[in-house]
C-alpha positions in Angstrom: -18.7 33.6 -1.0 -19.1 29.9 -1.3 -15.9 29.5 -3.3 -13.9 30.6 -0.5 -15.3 28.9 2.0 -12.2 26.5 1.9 -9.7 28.5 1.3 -7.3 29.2 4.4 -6.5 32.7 3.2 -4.0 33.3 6.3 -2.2 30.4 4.7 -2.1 31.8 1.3 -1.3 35.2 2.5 1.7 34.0 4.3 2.7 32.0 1.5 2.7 34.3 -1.3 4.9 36.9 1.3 7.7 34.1 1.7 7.9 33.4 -2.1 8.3 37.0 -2.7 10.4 37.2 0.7 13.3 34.7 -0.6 13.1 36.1 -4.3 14.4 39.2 -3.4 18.4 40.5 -4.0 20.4 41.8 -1.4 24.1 40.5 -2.9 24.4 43.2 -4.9 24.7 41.3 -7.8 22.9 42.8 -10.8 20.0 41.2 -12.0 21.2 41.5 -15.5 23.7 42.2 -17.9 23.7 44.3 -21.0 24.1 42.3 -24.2 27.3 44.8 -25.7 31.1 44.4 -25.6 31.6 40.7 -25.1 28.3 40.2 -25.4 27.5 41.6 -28.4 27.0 38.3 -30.6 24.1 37.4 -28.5 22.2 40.4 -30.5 23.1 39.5 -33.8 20.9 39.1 -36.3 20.7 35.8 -37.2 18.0 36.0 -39.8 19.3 38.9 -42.7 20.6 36.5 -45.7 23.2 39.7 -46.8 24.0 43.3 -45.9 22.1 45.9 -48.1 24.2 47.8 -49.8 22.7 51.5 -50.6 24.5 54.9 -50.9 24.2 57.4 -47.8 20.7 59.6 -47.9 20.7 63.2 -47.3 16.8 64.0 -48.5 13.7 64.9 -46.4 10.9 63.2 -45.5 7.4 64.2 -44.1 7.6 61.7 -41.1 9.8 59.6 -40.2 8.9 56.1 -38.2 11.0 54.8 -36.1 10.8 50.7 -35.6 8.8 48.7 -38.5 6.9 46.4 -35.9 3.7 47.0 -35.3 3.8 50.2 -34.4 5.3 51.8 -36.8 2.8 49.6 -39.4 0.1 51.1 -38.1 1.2 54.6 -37.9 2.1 54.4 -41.4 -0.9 52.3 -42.5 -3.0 55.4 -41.0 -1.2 58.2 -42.6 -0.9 56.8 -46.0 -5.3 56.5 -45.6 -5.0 60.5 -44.8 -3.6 60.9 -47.8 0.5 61.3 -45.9 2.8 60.8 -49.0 6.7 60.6 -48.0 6.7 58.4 -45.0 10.2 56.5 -44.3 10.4 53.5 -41.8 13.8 53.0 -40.3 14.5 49.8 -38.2 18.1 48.2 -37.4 16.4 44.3 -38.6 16.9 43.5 -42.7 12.4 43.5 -43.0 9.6 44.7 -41.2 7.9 42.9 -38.3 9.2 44.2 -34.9 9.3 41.6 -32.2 7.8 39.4 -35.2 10.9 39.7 -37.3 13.7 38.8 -34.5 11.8 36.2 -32.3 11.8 33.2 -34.4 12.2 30.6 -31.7 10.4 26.9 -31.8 6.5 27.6 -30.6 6.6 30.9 -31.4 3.0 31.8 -31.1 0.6 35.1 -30.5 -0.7 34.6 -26.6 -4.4 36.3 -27.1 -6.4 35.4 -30.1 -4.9 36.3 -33.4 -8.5 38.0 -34.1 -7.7 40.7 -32.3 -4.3 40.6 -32.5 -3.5 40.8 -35.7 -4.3 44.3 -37.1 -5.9 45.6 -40.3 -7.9 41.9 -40.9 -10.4 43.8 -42.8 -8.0 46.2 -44.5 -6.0 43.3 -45.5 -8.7 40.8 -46.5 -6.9 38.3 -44.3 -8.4 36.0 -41.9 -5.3 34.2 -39.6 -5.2 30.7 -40.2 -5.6 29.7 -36.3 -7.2 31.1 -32.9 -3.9 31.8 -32.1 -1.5 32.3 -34.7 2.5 31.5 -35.0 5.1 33.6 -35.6 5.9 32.8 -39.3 2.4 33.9 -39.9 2.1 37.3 -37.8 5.7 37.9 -39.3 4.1 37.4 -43.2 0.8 39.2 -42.3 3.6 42.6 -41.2 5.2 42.4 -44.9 1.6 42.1 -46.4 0.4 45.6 -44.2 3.7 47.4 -45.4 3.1 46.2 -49.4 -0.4 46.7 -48.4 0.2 50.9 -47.7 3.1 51.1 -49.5 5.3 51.5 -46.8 8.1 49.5 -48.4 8.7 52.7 -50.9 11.8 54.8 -48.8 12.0 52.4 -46.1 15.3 52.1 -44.7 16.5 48.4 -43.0 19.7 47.2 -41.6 20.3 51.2 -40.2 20.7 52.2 -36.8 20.2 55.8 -35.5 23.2 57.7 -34.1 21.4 60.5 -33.1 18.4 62.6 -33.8 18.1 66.7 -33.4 15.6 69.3 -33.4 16.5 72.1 -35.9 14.7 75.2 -34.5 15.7 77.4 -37.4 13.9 74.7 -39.9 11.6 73.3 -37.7 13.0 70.2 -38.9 14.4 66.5 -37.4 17.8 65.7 -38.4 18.4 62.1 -38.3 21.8 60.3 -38.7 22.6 57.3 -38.9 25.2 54.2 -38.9 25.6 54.2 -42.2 26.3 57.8 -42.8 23.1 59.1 -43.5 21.8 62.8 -42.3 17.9 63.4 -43.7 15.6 65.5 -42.1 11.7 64.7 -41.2 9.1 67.1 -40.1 8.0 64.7 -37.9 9.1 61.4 -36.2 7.1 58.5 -34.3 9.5 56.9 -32.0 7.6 52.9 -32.6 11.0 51.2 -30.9 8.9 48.6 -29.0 8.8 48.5 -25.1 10.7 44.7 -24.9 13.5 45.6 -27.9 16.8 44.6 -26.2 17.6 41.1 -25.0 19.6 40.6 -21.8 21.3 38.1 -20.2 21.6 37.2 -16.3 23.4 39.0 -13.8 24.8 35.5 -13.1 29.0 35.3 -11.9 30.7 33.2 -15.2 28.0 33.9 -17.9 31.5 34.6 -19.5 33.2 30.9 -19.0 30.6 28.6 -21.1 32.6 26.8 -23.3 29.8 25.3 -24.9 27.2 27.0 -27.3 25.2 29.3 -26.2 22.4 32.0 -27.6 19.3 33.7 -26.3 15.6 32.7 -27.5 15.1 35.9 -29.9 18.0 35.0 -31.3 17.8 30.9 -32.5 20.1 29.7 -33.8 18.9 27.4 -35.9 22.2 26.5 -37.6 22.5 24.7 -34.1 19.8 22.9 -33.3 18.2 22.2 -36.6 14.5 23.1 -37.1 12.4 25.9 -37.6 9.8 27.9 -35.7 7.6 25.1 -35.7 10.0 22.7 -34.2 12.3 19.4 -35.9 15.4 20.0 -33.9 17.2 17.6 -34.8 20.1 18.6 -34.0 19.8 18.5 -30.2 19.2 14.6 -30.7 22.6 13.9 -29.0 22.6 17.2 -26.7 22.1 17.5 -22.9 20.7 21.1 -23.1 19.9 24.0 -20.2 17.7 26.6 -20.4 17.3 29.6 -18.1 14.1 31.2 -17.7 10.3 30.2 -17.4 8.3 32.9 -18.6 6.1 33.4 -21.8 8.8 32.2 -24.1 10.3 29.6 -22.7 6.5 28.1 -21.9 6.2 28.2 -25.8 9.7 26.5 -26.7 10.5 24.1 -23.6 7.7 21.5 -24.9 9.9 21.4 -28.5 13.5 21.5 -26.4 12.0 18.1 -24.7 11.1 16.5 -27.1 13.7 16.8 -29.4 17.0 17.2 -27.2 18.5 13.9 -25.6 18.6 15.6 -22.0 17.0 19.2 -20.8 17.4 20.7 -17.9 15.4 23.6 -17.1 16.3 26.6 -14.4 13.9 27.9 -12.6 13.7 30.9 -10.2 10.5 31.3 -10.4 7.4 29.7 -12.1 4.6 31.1 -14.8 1.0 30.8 -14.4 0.4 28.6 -17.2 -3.7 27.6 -17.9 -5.3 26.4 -20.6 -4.7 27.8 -24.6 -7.1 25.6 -26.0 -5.9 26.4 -29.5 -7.7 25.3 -33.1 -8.4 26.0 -36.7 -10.3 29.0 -37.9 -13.9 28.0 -38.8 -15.0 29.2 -42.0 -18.6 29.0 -40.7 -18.0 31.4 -38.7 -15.8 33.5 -41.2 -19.0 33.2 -43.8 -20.9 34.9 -41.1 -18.8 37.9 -40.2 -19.9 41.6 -40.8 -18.0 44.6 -41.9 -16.7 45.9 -38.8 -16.1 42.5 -36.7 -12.4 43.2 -35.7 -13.4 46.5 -33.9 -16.0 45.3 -32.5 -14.1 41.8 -31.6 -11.7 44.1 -30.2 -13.2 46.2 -28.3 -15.3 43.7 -26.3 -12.6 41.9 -25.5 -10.6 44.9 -24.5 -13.5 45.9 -21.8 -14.0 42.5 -20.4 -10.0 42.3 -19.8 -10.2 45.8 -18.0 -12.9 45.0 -15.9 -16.1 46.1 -17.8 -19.2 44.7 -18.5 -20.6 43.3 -22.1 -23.5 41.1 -22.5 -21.7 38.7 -24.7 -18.0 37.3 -24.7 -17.2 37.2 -28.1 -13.5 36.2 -27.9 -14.1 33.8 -24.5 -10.8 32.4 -23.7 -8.7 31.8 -20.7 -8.4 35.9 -20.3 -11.8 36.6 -21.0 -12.4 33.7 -18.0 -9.5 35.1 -15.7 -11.4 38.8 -15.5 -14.8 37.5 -15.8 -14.5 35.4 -12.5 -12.8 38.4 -10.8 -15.2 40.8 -12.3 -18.5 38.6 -11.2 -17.5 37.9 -7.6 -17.2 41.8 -7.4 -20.5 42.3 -8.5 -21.9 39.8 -6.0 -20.5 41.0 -3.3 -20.2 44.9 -3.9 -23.1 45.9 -2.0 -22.5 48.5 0.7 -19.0 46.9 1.2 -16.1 49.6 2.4 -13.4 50.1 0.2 -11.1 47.8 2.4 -13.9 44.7 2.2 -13.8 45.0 -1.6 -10.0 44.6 -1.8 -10.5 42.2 0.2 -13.5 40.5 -2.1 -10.9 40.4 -4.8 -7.9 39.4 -3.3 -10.3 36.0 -2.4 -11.4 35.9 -6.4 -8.2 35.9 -7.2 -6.6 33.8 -4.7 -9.4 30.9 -5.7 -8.2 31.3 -9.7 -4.8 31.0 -8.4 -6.6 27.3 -7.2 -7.6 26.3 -10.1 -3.9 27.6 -12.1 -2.1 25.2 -9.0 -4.8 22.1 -9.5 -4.1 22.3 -13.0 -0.2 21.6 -12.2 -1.3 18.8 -10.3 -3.4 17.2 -12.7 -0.9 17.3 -15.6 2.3 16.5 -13.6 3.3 13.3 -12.9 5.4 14.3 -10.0 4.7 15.4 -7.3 8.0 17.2 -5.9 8.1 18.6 -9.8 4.7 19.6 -9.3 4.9 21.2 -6.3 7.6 23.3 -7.9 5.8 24.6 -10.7 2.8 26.5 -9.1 3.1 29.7 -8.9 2.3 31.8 -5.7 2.0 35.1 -6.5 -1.3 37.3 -7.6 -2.6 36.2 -10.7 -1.3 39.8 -12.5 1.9 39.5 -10.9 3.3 37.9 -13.7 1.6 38.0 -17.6 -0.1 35.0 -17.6 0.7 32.4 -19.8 -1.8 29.8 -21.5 0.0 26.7 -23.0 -1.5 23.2 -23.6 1.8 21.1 -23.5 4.1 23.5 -21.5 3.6 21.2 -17.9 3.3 17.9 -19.6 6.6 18.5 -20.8 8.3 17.6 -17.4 6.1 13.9 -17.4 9.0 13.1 -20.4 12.3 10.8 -19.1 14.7 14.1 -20.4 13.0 16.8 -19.3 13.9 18.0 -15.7 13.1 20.7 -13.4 15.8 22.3 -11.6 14.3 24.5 -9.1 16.3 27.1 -7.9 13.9 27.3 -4.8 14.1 31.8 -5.7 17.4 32.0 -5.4 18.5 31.6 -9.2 21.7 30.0 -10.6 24.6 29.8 -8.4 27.0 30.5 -11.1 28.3 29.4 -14.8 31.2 27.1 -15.3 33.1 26.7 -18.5 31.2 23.1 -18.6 27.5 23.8 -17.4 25.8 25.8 -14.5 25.7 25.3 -10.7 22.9 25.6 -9.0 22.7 24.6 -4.6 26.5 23.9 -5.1 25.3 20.8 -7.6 27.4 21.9 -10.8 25.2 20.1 -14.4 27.1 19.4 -17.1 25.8 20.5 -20.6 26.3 20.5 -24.0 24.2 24.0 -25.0 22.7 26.5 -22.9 19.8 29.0 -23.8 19.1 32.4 -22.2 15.1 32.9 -22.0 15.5 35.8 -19.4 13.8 38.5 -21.8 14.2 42.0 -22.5 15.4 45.3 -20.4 13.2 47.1 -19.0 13.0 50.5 -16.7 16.4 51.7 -18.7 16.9 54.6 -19.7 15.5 55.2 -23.4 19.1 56.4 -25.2 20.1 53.0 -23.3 17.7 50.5 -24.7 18.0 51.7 -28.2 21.1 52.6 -28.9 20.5 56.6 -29.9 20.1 59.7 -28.3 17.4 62.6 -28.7 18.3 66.4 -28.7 15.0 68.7 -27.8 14.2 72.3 -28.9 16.6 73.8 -26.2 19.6 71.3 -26.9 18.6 68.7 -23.9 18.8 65.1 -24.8 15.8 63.1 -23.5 17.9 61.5 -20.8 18.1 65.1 -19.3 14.7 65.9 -20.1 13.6 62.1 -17.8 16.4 62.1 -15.3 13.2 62.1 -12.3 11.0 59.8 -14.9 8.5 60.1 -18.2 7.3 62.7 -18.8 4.6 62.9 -21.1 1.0 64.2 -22.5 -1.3 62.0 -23.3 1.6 59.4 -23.0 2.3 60.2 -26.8 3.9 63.9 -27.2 7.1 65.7 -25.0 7.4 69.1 -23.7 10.6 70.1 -25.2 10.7 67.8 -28.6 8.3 69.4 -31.2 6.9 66.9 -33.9 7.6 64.1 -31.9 5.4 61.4 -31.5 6.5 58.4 -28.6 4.7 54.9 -28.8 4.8 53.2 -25.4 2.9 51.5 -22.8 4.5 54.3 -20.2 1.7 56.6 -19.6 -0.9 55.0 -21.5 -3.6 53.1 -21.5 -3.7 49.6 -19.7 -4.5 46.6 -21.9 -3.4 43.0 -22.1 -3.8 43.3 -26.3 -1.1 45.7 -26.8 -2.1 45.9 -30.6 -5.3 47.8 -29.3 -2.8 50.5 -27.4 -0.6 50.8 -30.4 -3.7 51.4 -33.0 -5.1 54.0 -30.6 -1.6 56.0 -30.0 -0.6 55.0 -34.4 -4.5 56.9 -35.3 -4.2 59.7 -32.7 -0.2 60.3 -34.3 -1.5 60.4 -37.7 -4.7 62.7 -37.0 -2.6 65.1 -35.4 0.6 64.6 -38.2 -2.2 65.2 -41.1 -3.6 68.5 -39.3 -0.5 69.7 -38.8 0.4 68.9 -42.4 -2.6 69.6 -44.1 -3.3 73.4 -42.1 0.2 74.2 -42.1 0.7 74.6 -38.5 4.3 75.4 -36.6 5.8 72.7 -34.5 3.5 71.1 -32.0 4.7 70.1 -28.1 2.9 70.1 -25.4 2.9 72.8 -23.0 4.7 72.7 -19.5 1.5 72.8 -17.5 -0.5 70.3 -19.6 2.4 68.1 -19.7 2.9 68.5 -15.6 -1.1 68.3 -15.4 -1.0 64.5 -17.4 2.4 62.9 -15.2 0.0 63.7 -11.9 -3.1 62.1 -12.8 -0.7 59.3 -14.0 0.8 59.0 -10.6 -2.6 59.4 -8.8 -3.9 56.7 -10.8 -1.1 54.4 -10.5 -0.8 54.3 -6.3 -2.9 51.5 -6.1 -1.4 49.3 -8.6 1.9 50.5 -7.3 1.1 49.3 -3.6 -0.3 45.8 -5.2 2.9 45.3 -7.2 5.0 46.0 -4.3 3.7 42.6 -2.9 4.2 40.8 -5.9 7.0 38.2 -6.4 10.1 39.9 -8.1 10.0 40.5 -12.0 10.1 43.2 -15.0 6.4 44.5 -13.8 7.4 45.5 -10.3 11.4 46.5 -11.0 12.4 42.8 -9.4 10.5 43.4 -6.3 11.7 47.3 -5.4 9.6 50.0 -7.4 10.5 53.0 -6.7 9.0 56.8 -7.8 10.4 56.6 -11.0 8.5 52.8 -12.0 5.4 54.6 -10.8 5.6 57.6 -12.8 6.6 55.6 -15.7 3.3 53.5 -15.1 -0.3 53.1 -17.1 -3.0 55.1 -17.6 -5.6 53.3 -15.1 -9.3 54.3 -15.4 -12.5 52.9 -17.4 -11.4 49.9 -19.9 -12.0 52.2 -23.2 -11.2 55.6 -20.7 -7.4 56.4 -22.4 -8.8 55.7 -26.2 -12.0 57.7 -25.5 -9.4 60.4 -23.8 -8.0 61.0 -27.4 -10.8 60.6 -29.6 -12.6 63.6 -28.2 -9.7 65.6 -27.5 -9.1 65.5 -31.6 -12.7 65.6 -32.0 -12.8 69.2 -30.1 -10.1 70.6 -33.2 -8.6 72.8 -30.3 -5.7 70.8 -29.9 -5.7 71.8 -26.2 -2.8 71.4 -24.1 -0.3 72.1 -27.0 1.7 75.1 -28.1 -1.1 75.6 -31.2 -4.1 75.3 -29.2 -5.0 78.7 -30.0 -4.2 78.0 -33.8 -6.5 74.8 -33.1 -9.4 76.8 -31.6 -9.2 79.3 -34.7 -9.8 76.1 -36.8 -12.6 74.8 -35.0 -14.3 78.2 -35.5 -13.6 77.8 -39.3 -15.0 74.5 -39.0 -18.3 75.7 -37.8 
């Protein structure tokens, strides 16, 4: 316990509870706005060079994959190796790519190593240029998995879903769309991405800028000049604001600064920001790589991040070093300790990482009042950590400056700039960085409803919260597979949830396909049996987020039953993955409305 010898933990305590004290709402004032109606142009899609003009379909397709990020790539990717012919993707963006296809801004950049992140390495014969790679390049690796697997072939771009219905006469989905289509699928995957839909801040005059204005996933480029890598020139004569200090403004503030004549940045409340420590691939060590390095890459890094134990690193970054400090001060001080006194082990761990994150603010910043703004107080999971090597050295620069909204957020928006502690700055261009919804209803974030077997849309079906099995399949909605972080495993490399949930969909698609079995949905008890243990394991996350400074992880401060229910599968750092490998390895298909059909096949299978 030498670490925390001088720490005044009272002090930090008290501390963390008055940041997250005066962060709190109690105006009334929504947090955010819905980017539709007058808003609509900040959604746009700023990157599709035409329309595509096609006639309306009114075919059928074996499965149907809805959103062409990564998600649906992998699903597909995984089907077409079964052997899965007529597979359509359907996304509302002009190419594949997901989150990779909209979010263009300057710094765009993977934020765990592109190793691991990037799927299919091997499948692909690709190796990423960098430790951690930018966005053109995850963007082009995307359009080489879908002309990789052939996903391309039926794929249907710049379409929207109206609505989707189960058919219980033809067992079928019948999908429309916004451009007049009506096909049918015997199966969908719902890949729609759990950040999708940008939003703007709940801020009074967001209407009255008179000056331009976008959000970060939506650059405008035409604008400032540039590309994704920076050169925006055309900010040289521009006294810019931007609103928002979280993962992507870290990445695109250093480029704002050092290319605008003036920025002003907003703050309510500031990222943990270490080290990135970014460089090129070594081919050395790509000459010495094994079949079967990415999984194994992946793995260990996905047990070290939640909590396990490997004998070697093999990714060793700024996670690996976050959970491996927390994870070793456990294990020195576990013995005989009461459940309280171990909470109370790792709330000192992380409270002396916290440290070092805070030191680091001082050593970069020239500052100190600017310094002293920047650290973050809060939990060191709080908030998704953020690792950028010119994010704080930014505000050393003569244009760059730190408006601290000491919690309390912008005052309001003028036609002429934004007012903040009554001081009203004048600017030229201002940026929303404020992210994505989150905790709304489904229909709501994507634009399209979903009728079940009985006629009940899926809003009806999760008026008290998600419901699920296995986080992946819906009592109610047959053939229906639905990709999320809600009920799923927990991992900081969300590419290792999605190729867990993408093989597990197309094992149980290819059964179904292959063995000619009726329409699969969980049953009502298996489905209520999965939405308990989520809830039981989510209590004491639930009662450490409730603590944490307000933000998209803890429903700005005020979870309620509903952001529980909706939460992660906590348990062993491999526990969800190994969850849904043996339950297809037992060929019972338990829990589902052809579990007996499933345990008939087993038998055959013996």
């Amino acid at each position: 316990m030498s670490e925390s010898s001088s720490l005044d933990v009272d002090r930090l305590r008290a501390r963390y509870s008055a940041e997250r004290e005066r962060r709190l709402r109690s105006d009334g004032i929504d947090q955010y706005l819905e980017t539709s109606g007058s808003f609509k142009s900040y959604v746009r899609d700023p990157w599709a060079e035409e329309i595509i003009e096609r006639d309306p379909l009114f075919d059928e397709v074996d499965v149907a994959l809805v959103g062409a990020g990564f998600g649906g790539l992998l699903t597909g990717a995984r089907l077409r190796e079964l052997g899965v012919d007529k597979i359509r993707l359907i996304d509302k963006a002009a190419d594949v790519g997901g989150t990779w296809y909209w979010n263009r801004y300057p710094g765009v950049a993977c934020d765990v190593e592109s190793y691991i992140y990037m799927p299919l390495l091997e499948e692909t014969g690709y190796m990423p240029k960098e430790k951690y790679s930018k966005g053109d390049e995850i963007f082009e690796h995307c359009q080489r998995i879908a002309t990789k697997f052939d996903l391309y072939r039926h794929a249907l771009f710049q379409t929207e879903i109206s609505d989707m219905r189960w058919d219980e006469d033809g067992d079928r989905w019948v999908i429309t769309t916004n451009r007049g289509d009506c096909f049918k699928a015997k199966f969908v995957s719902l890949a729609t991405g759990h950040l999708q839909k940008p939003k703007l801040p709940g801020i009074p005059g967001v209407e009255s800028f008179k000056g331009h204005t976008f959000h970060t996933s939506r650059w405008d480029f035409a604008y400032t000049s540039g590309d994704s890598h920076g050169g925006l020139s055309g900010l040289a004569d521009k006294r810019v604001g931007i609103i928002g200090t979280g993962a992507t403004a870290v990445q695109c503030i250093p480029h704002l600064g050092r290319d605008s004549q003036e920025l002003l940045v907003f703050q309510r409340t500031p990222s943990s920001v270490d080290v990135r420590a970014n460089r090129e691939t070594d081919s050395t060590w790509v000459d010495s790589l094994t079949p079967g390095w990415q999984r194994e890459r992946i793995e260990n890094f996905q047990i070290l991040t939640a909590g396990g134990i490997v004998e070697h690193d093999l990714v060793d970054d700024a996670w690996t070093s976050i959970t491996k400090k927390l994870l070793a001060m456990r294990l020195n001080n576990t013995s005989g300790l009461s459940p309280e006194e171990l909470a109370k082990t790792m709330e000192i761990a992380d409270f002396t990482k916290m440290e070092e994150v805070r030191a680091r603010v001082d050593e970069l910043v020239d500052d100190a009042a600017t310094a002293e703004a920047l650290k973050p107080w809060y939990r060191q999971f709080c908030k998704r950590p953020c690792f950028h090597d010119e994010y704080l050295q930014s505000f050393n620069r003569d244009n760059v400056r730190l408006v601290d909204t000491e919690g309390k957020g912008v005052e309001r928006i003028t036609e002429t700039g934004v007012v903040v502690n009554g001081v009203e700055h004048e600017l030229d261009c201002l940026i929303y960085s404020t992210g994505f919804e989150v905790g709304t209803d489904y229909a709501h974030r994507t634009g399209f409803e979903i009728y079940g077997r009985t006629g009940e849309s899926l809003s009806e079906a999760w008026e008290d919260g998600v419901r699920t099995y296995h986080g992946l399949l819906l009592n109610g909605f047959p053939n229906l597979f639905m990709q999320s972080i809600a009920q799923a495993g927990f991992t900081v490399n969300f590419p290792y949830l999605i190729e867990i949930q993408a093989t597990h969909s197309a094992w149980l698609i290819n059964e179904a396909l292959t063995h000619q079995l009726g329409p699969i949905e969980p049953t009502e008890e298996a489905e209520a049996a999965w939405v308990e243990t989520i809830v039981l394991r989510n209590q004491g996350s639930a009662e450490s987020s409730a603590n944490c400074t307000p933000g998209y992880y803890n429903k700005e401060g005020m979870p309620d039953d509903r952001s529980r229910q909706s939460g992660m599968y906590f348990g062993a750092p491999t526990e969800y993955g190994d969850i849904l490998r043996e339950w297809r390895e037992s060929g019972t298909l338990t829990g589902t409305t052809q579990q007996r059909e499933g345990e008939r096949h087993a038998q055959r299978n013996l």
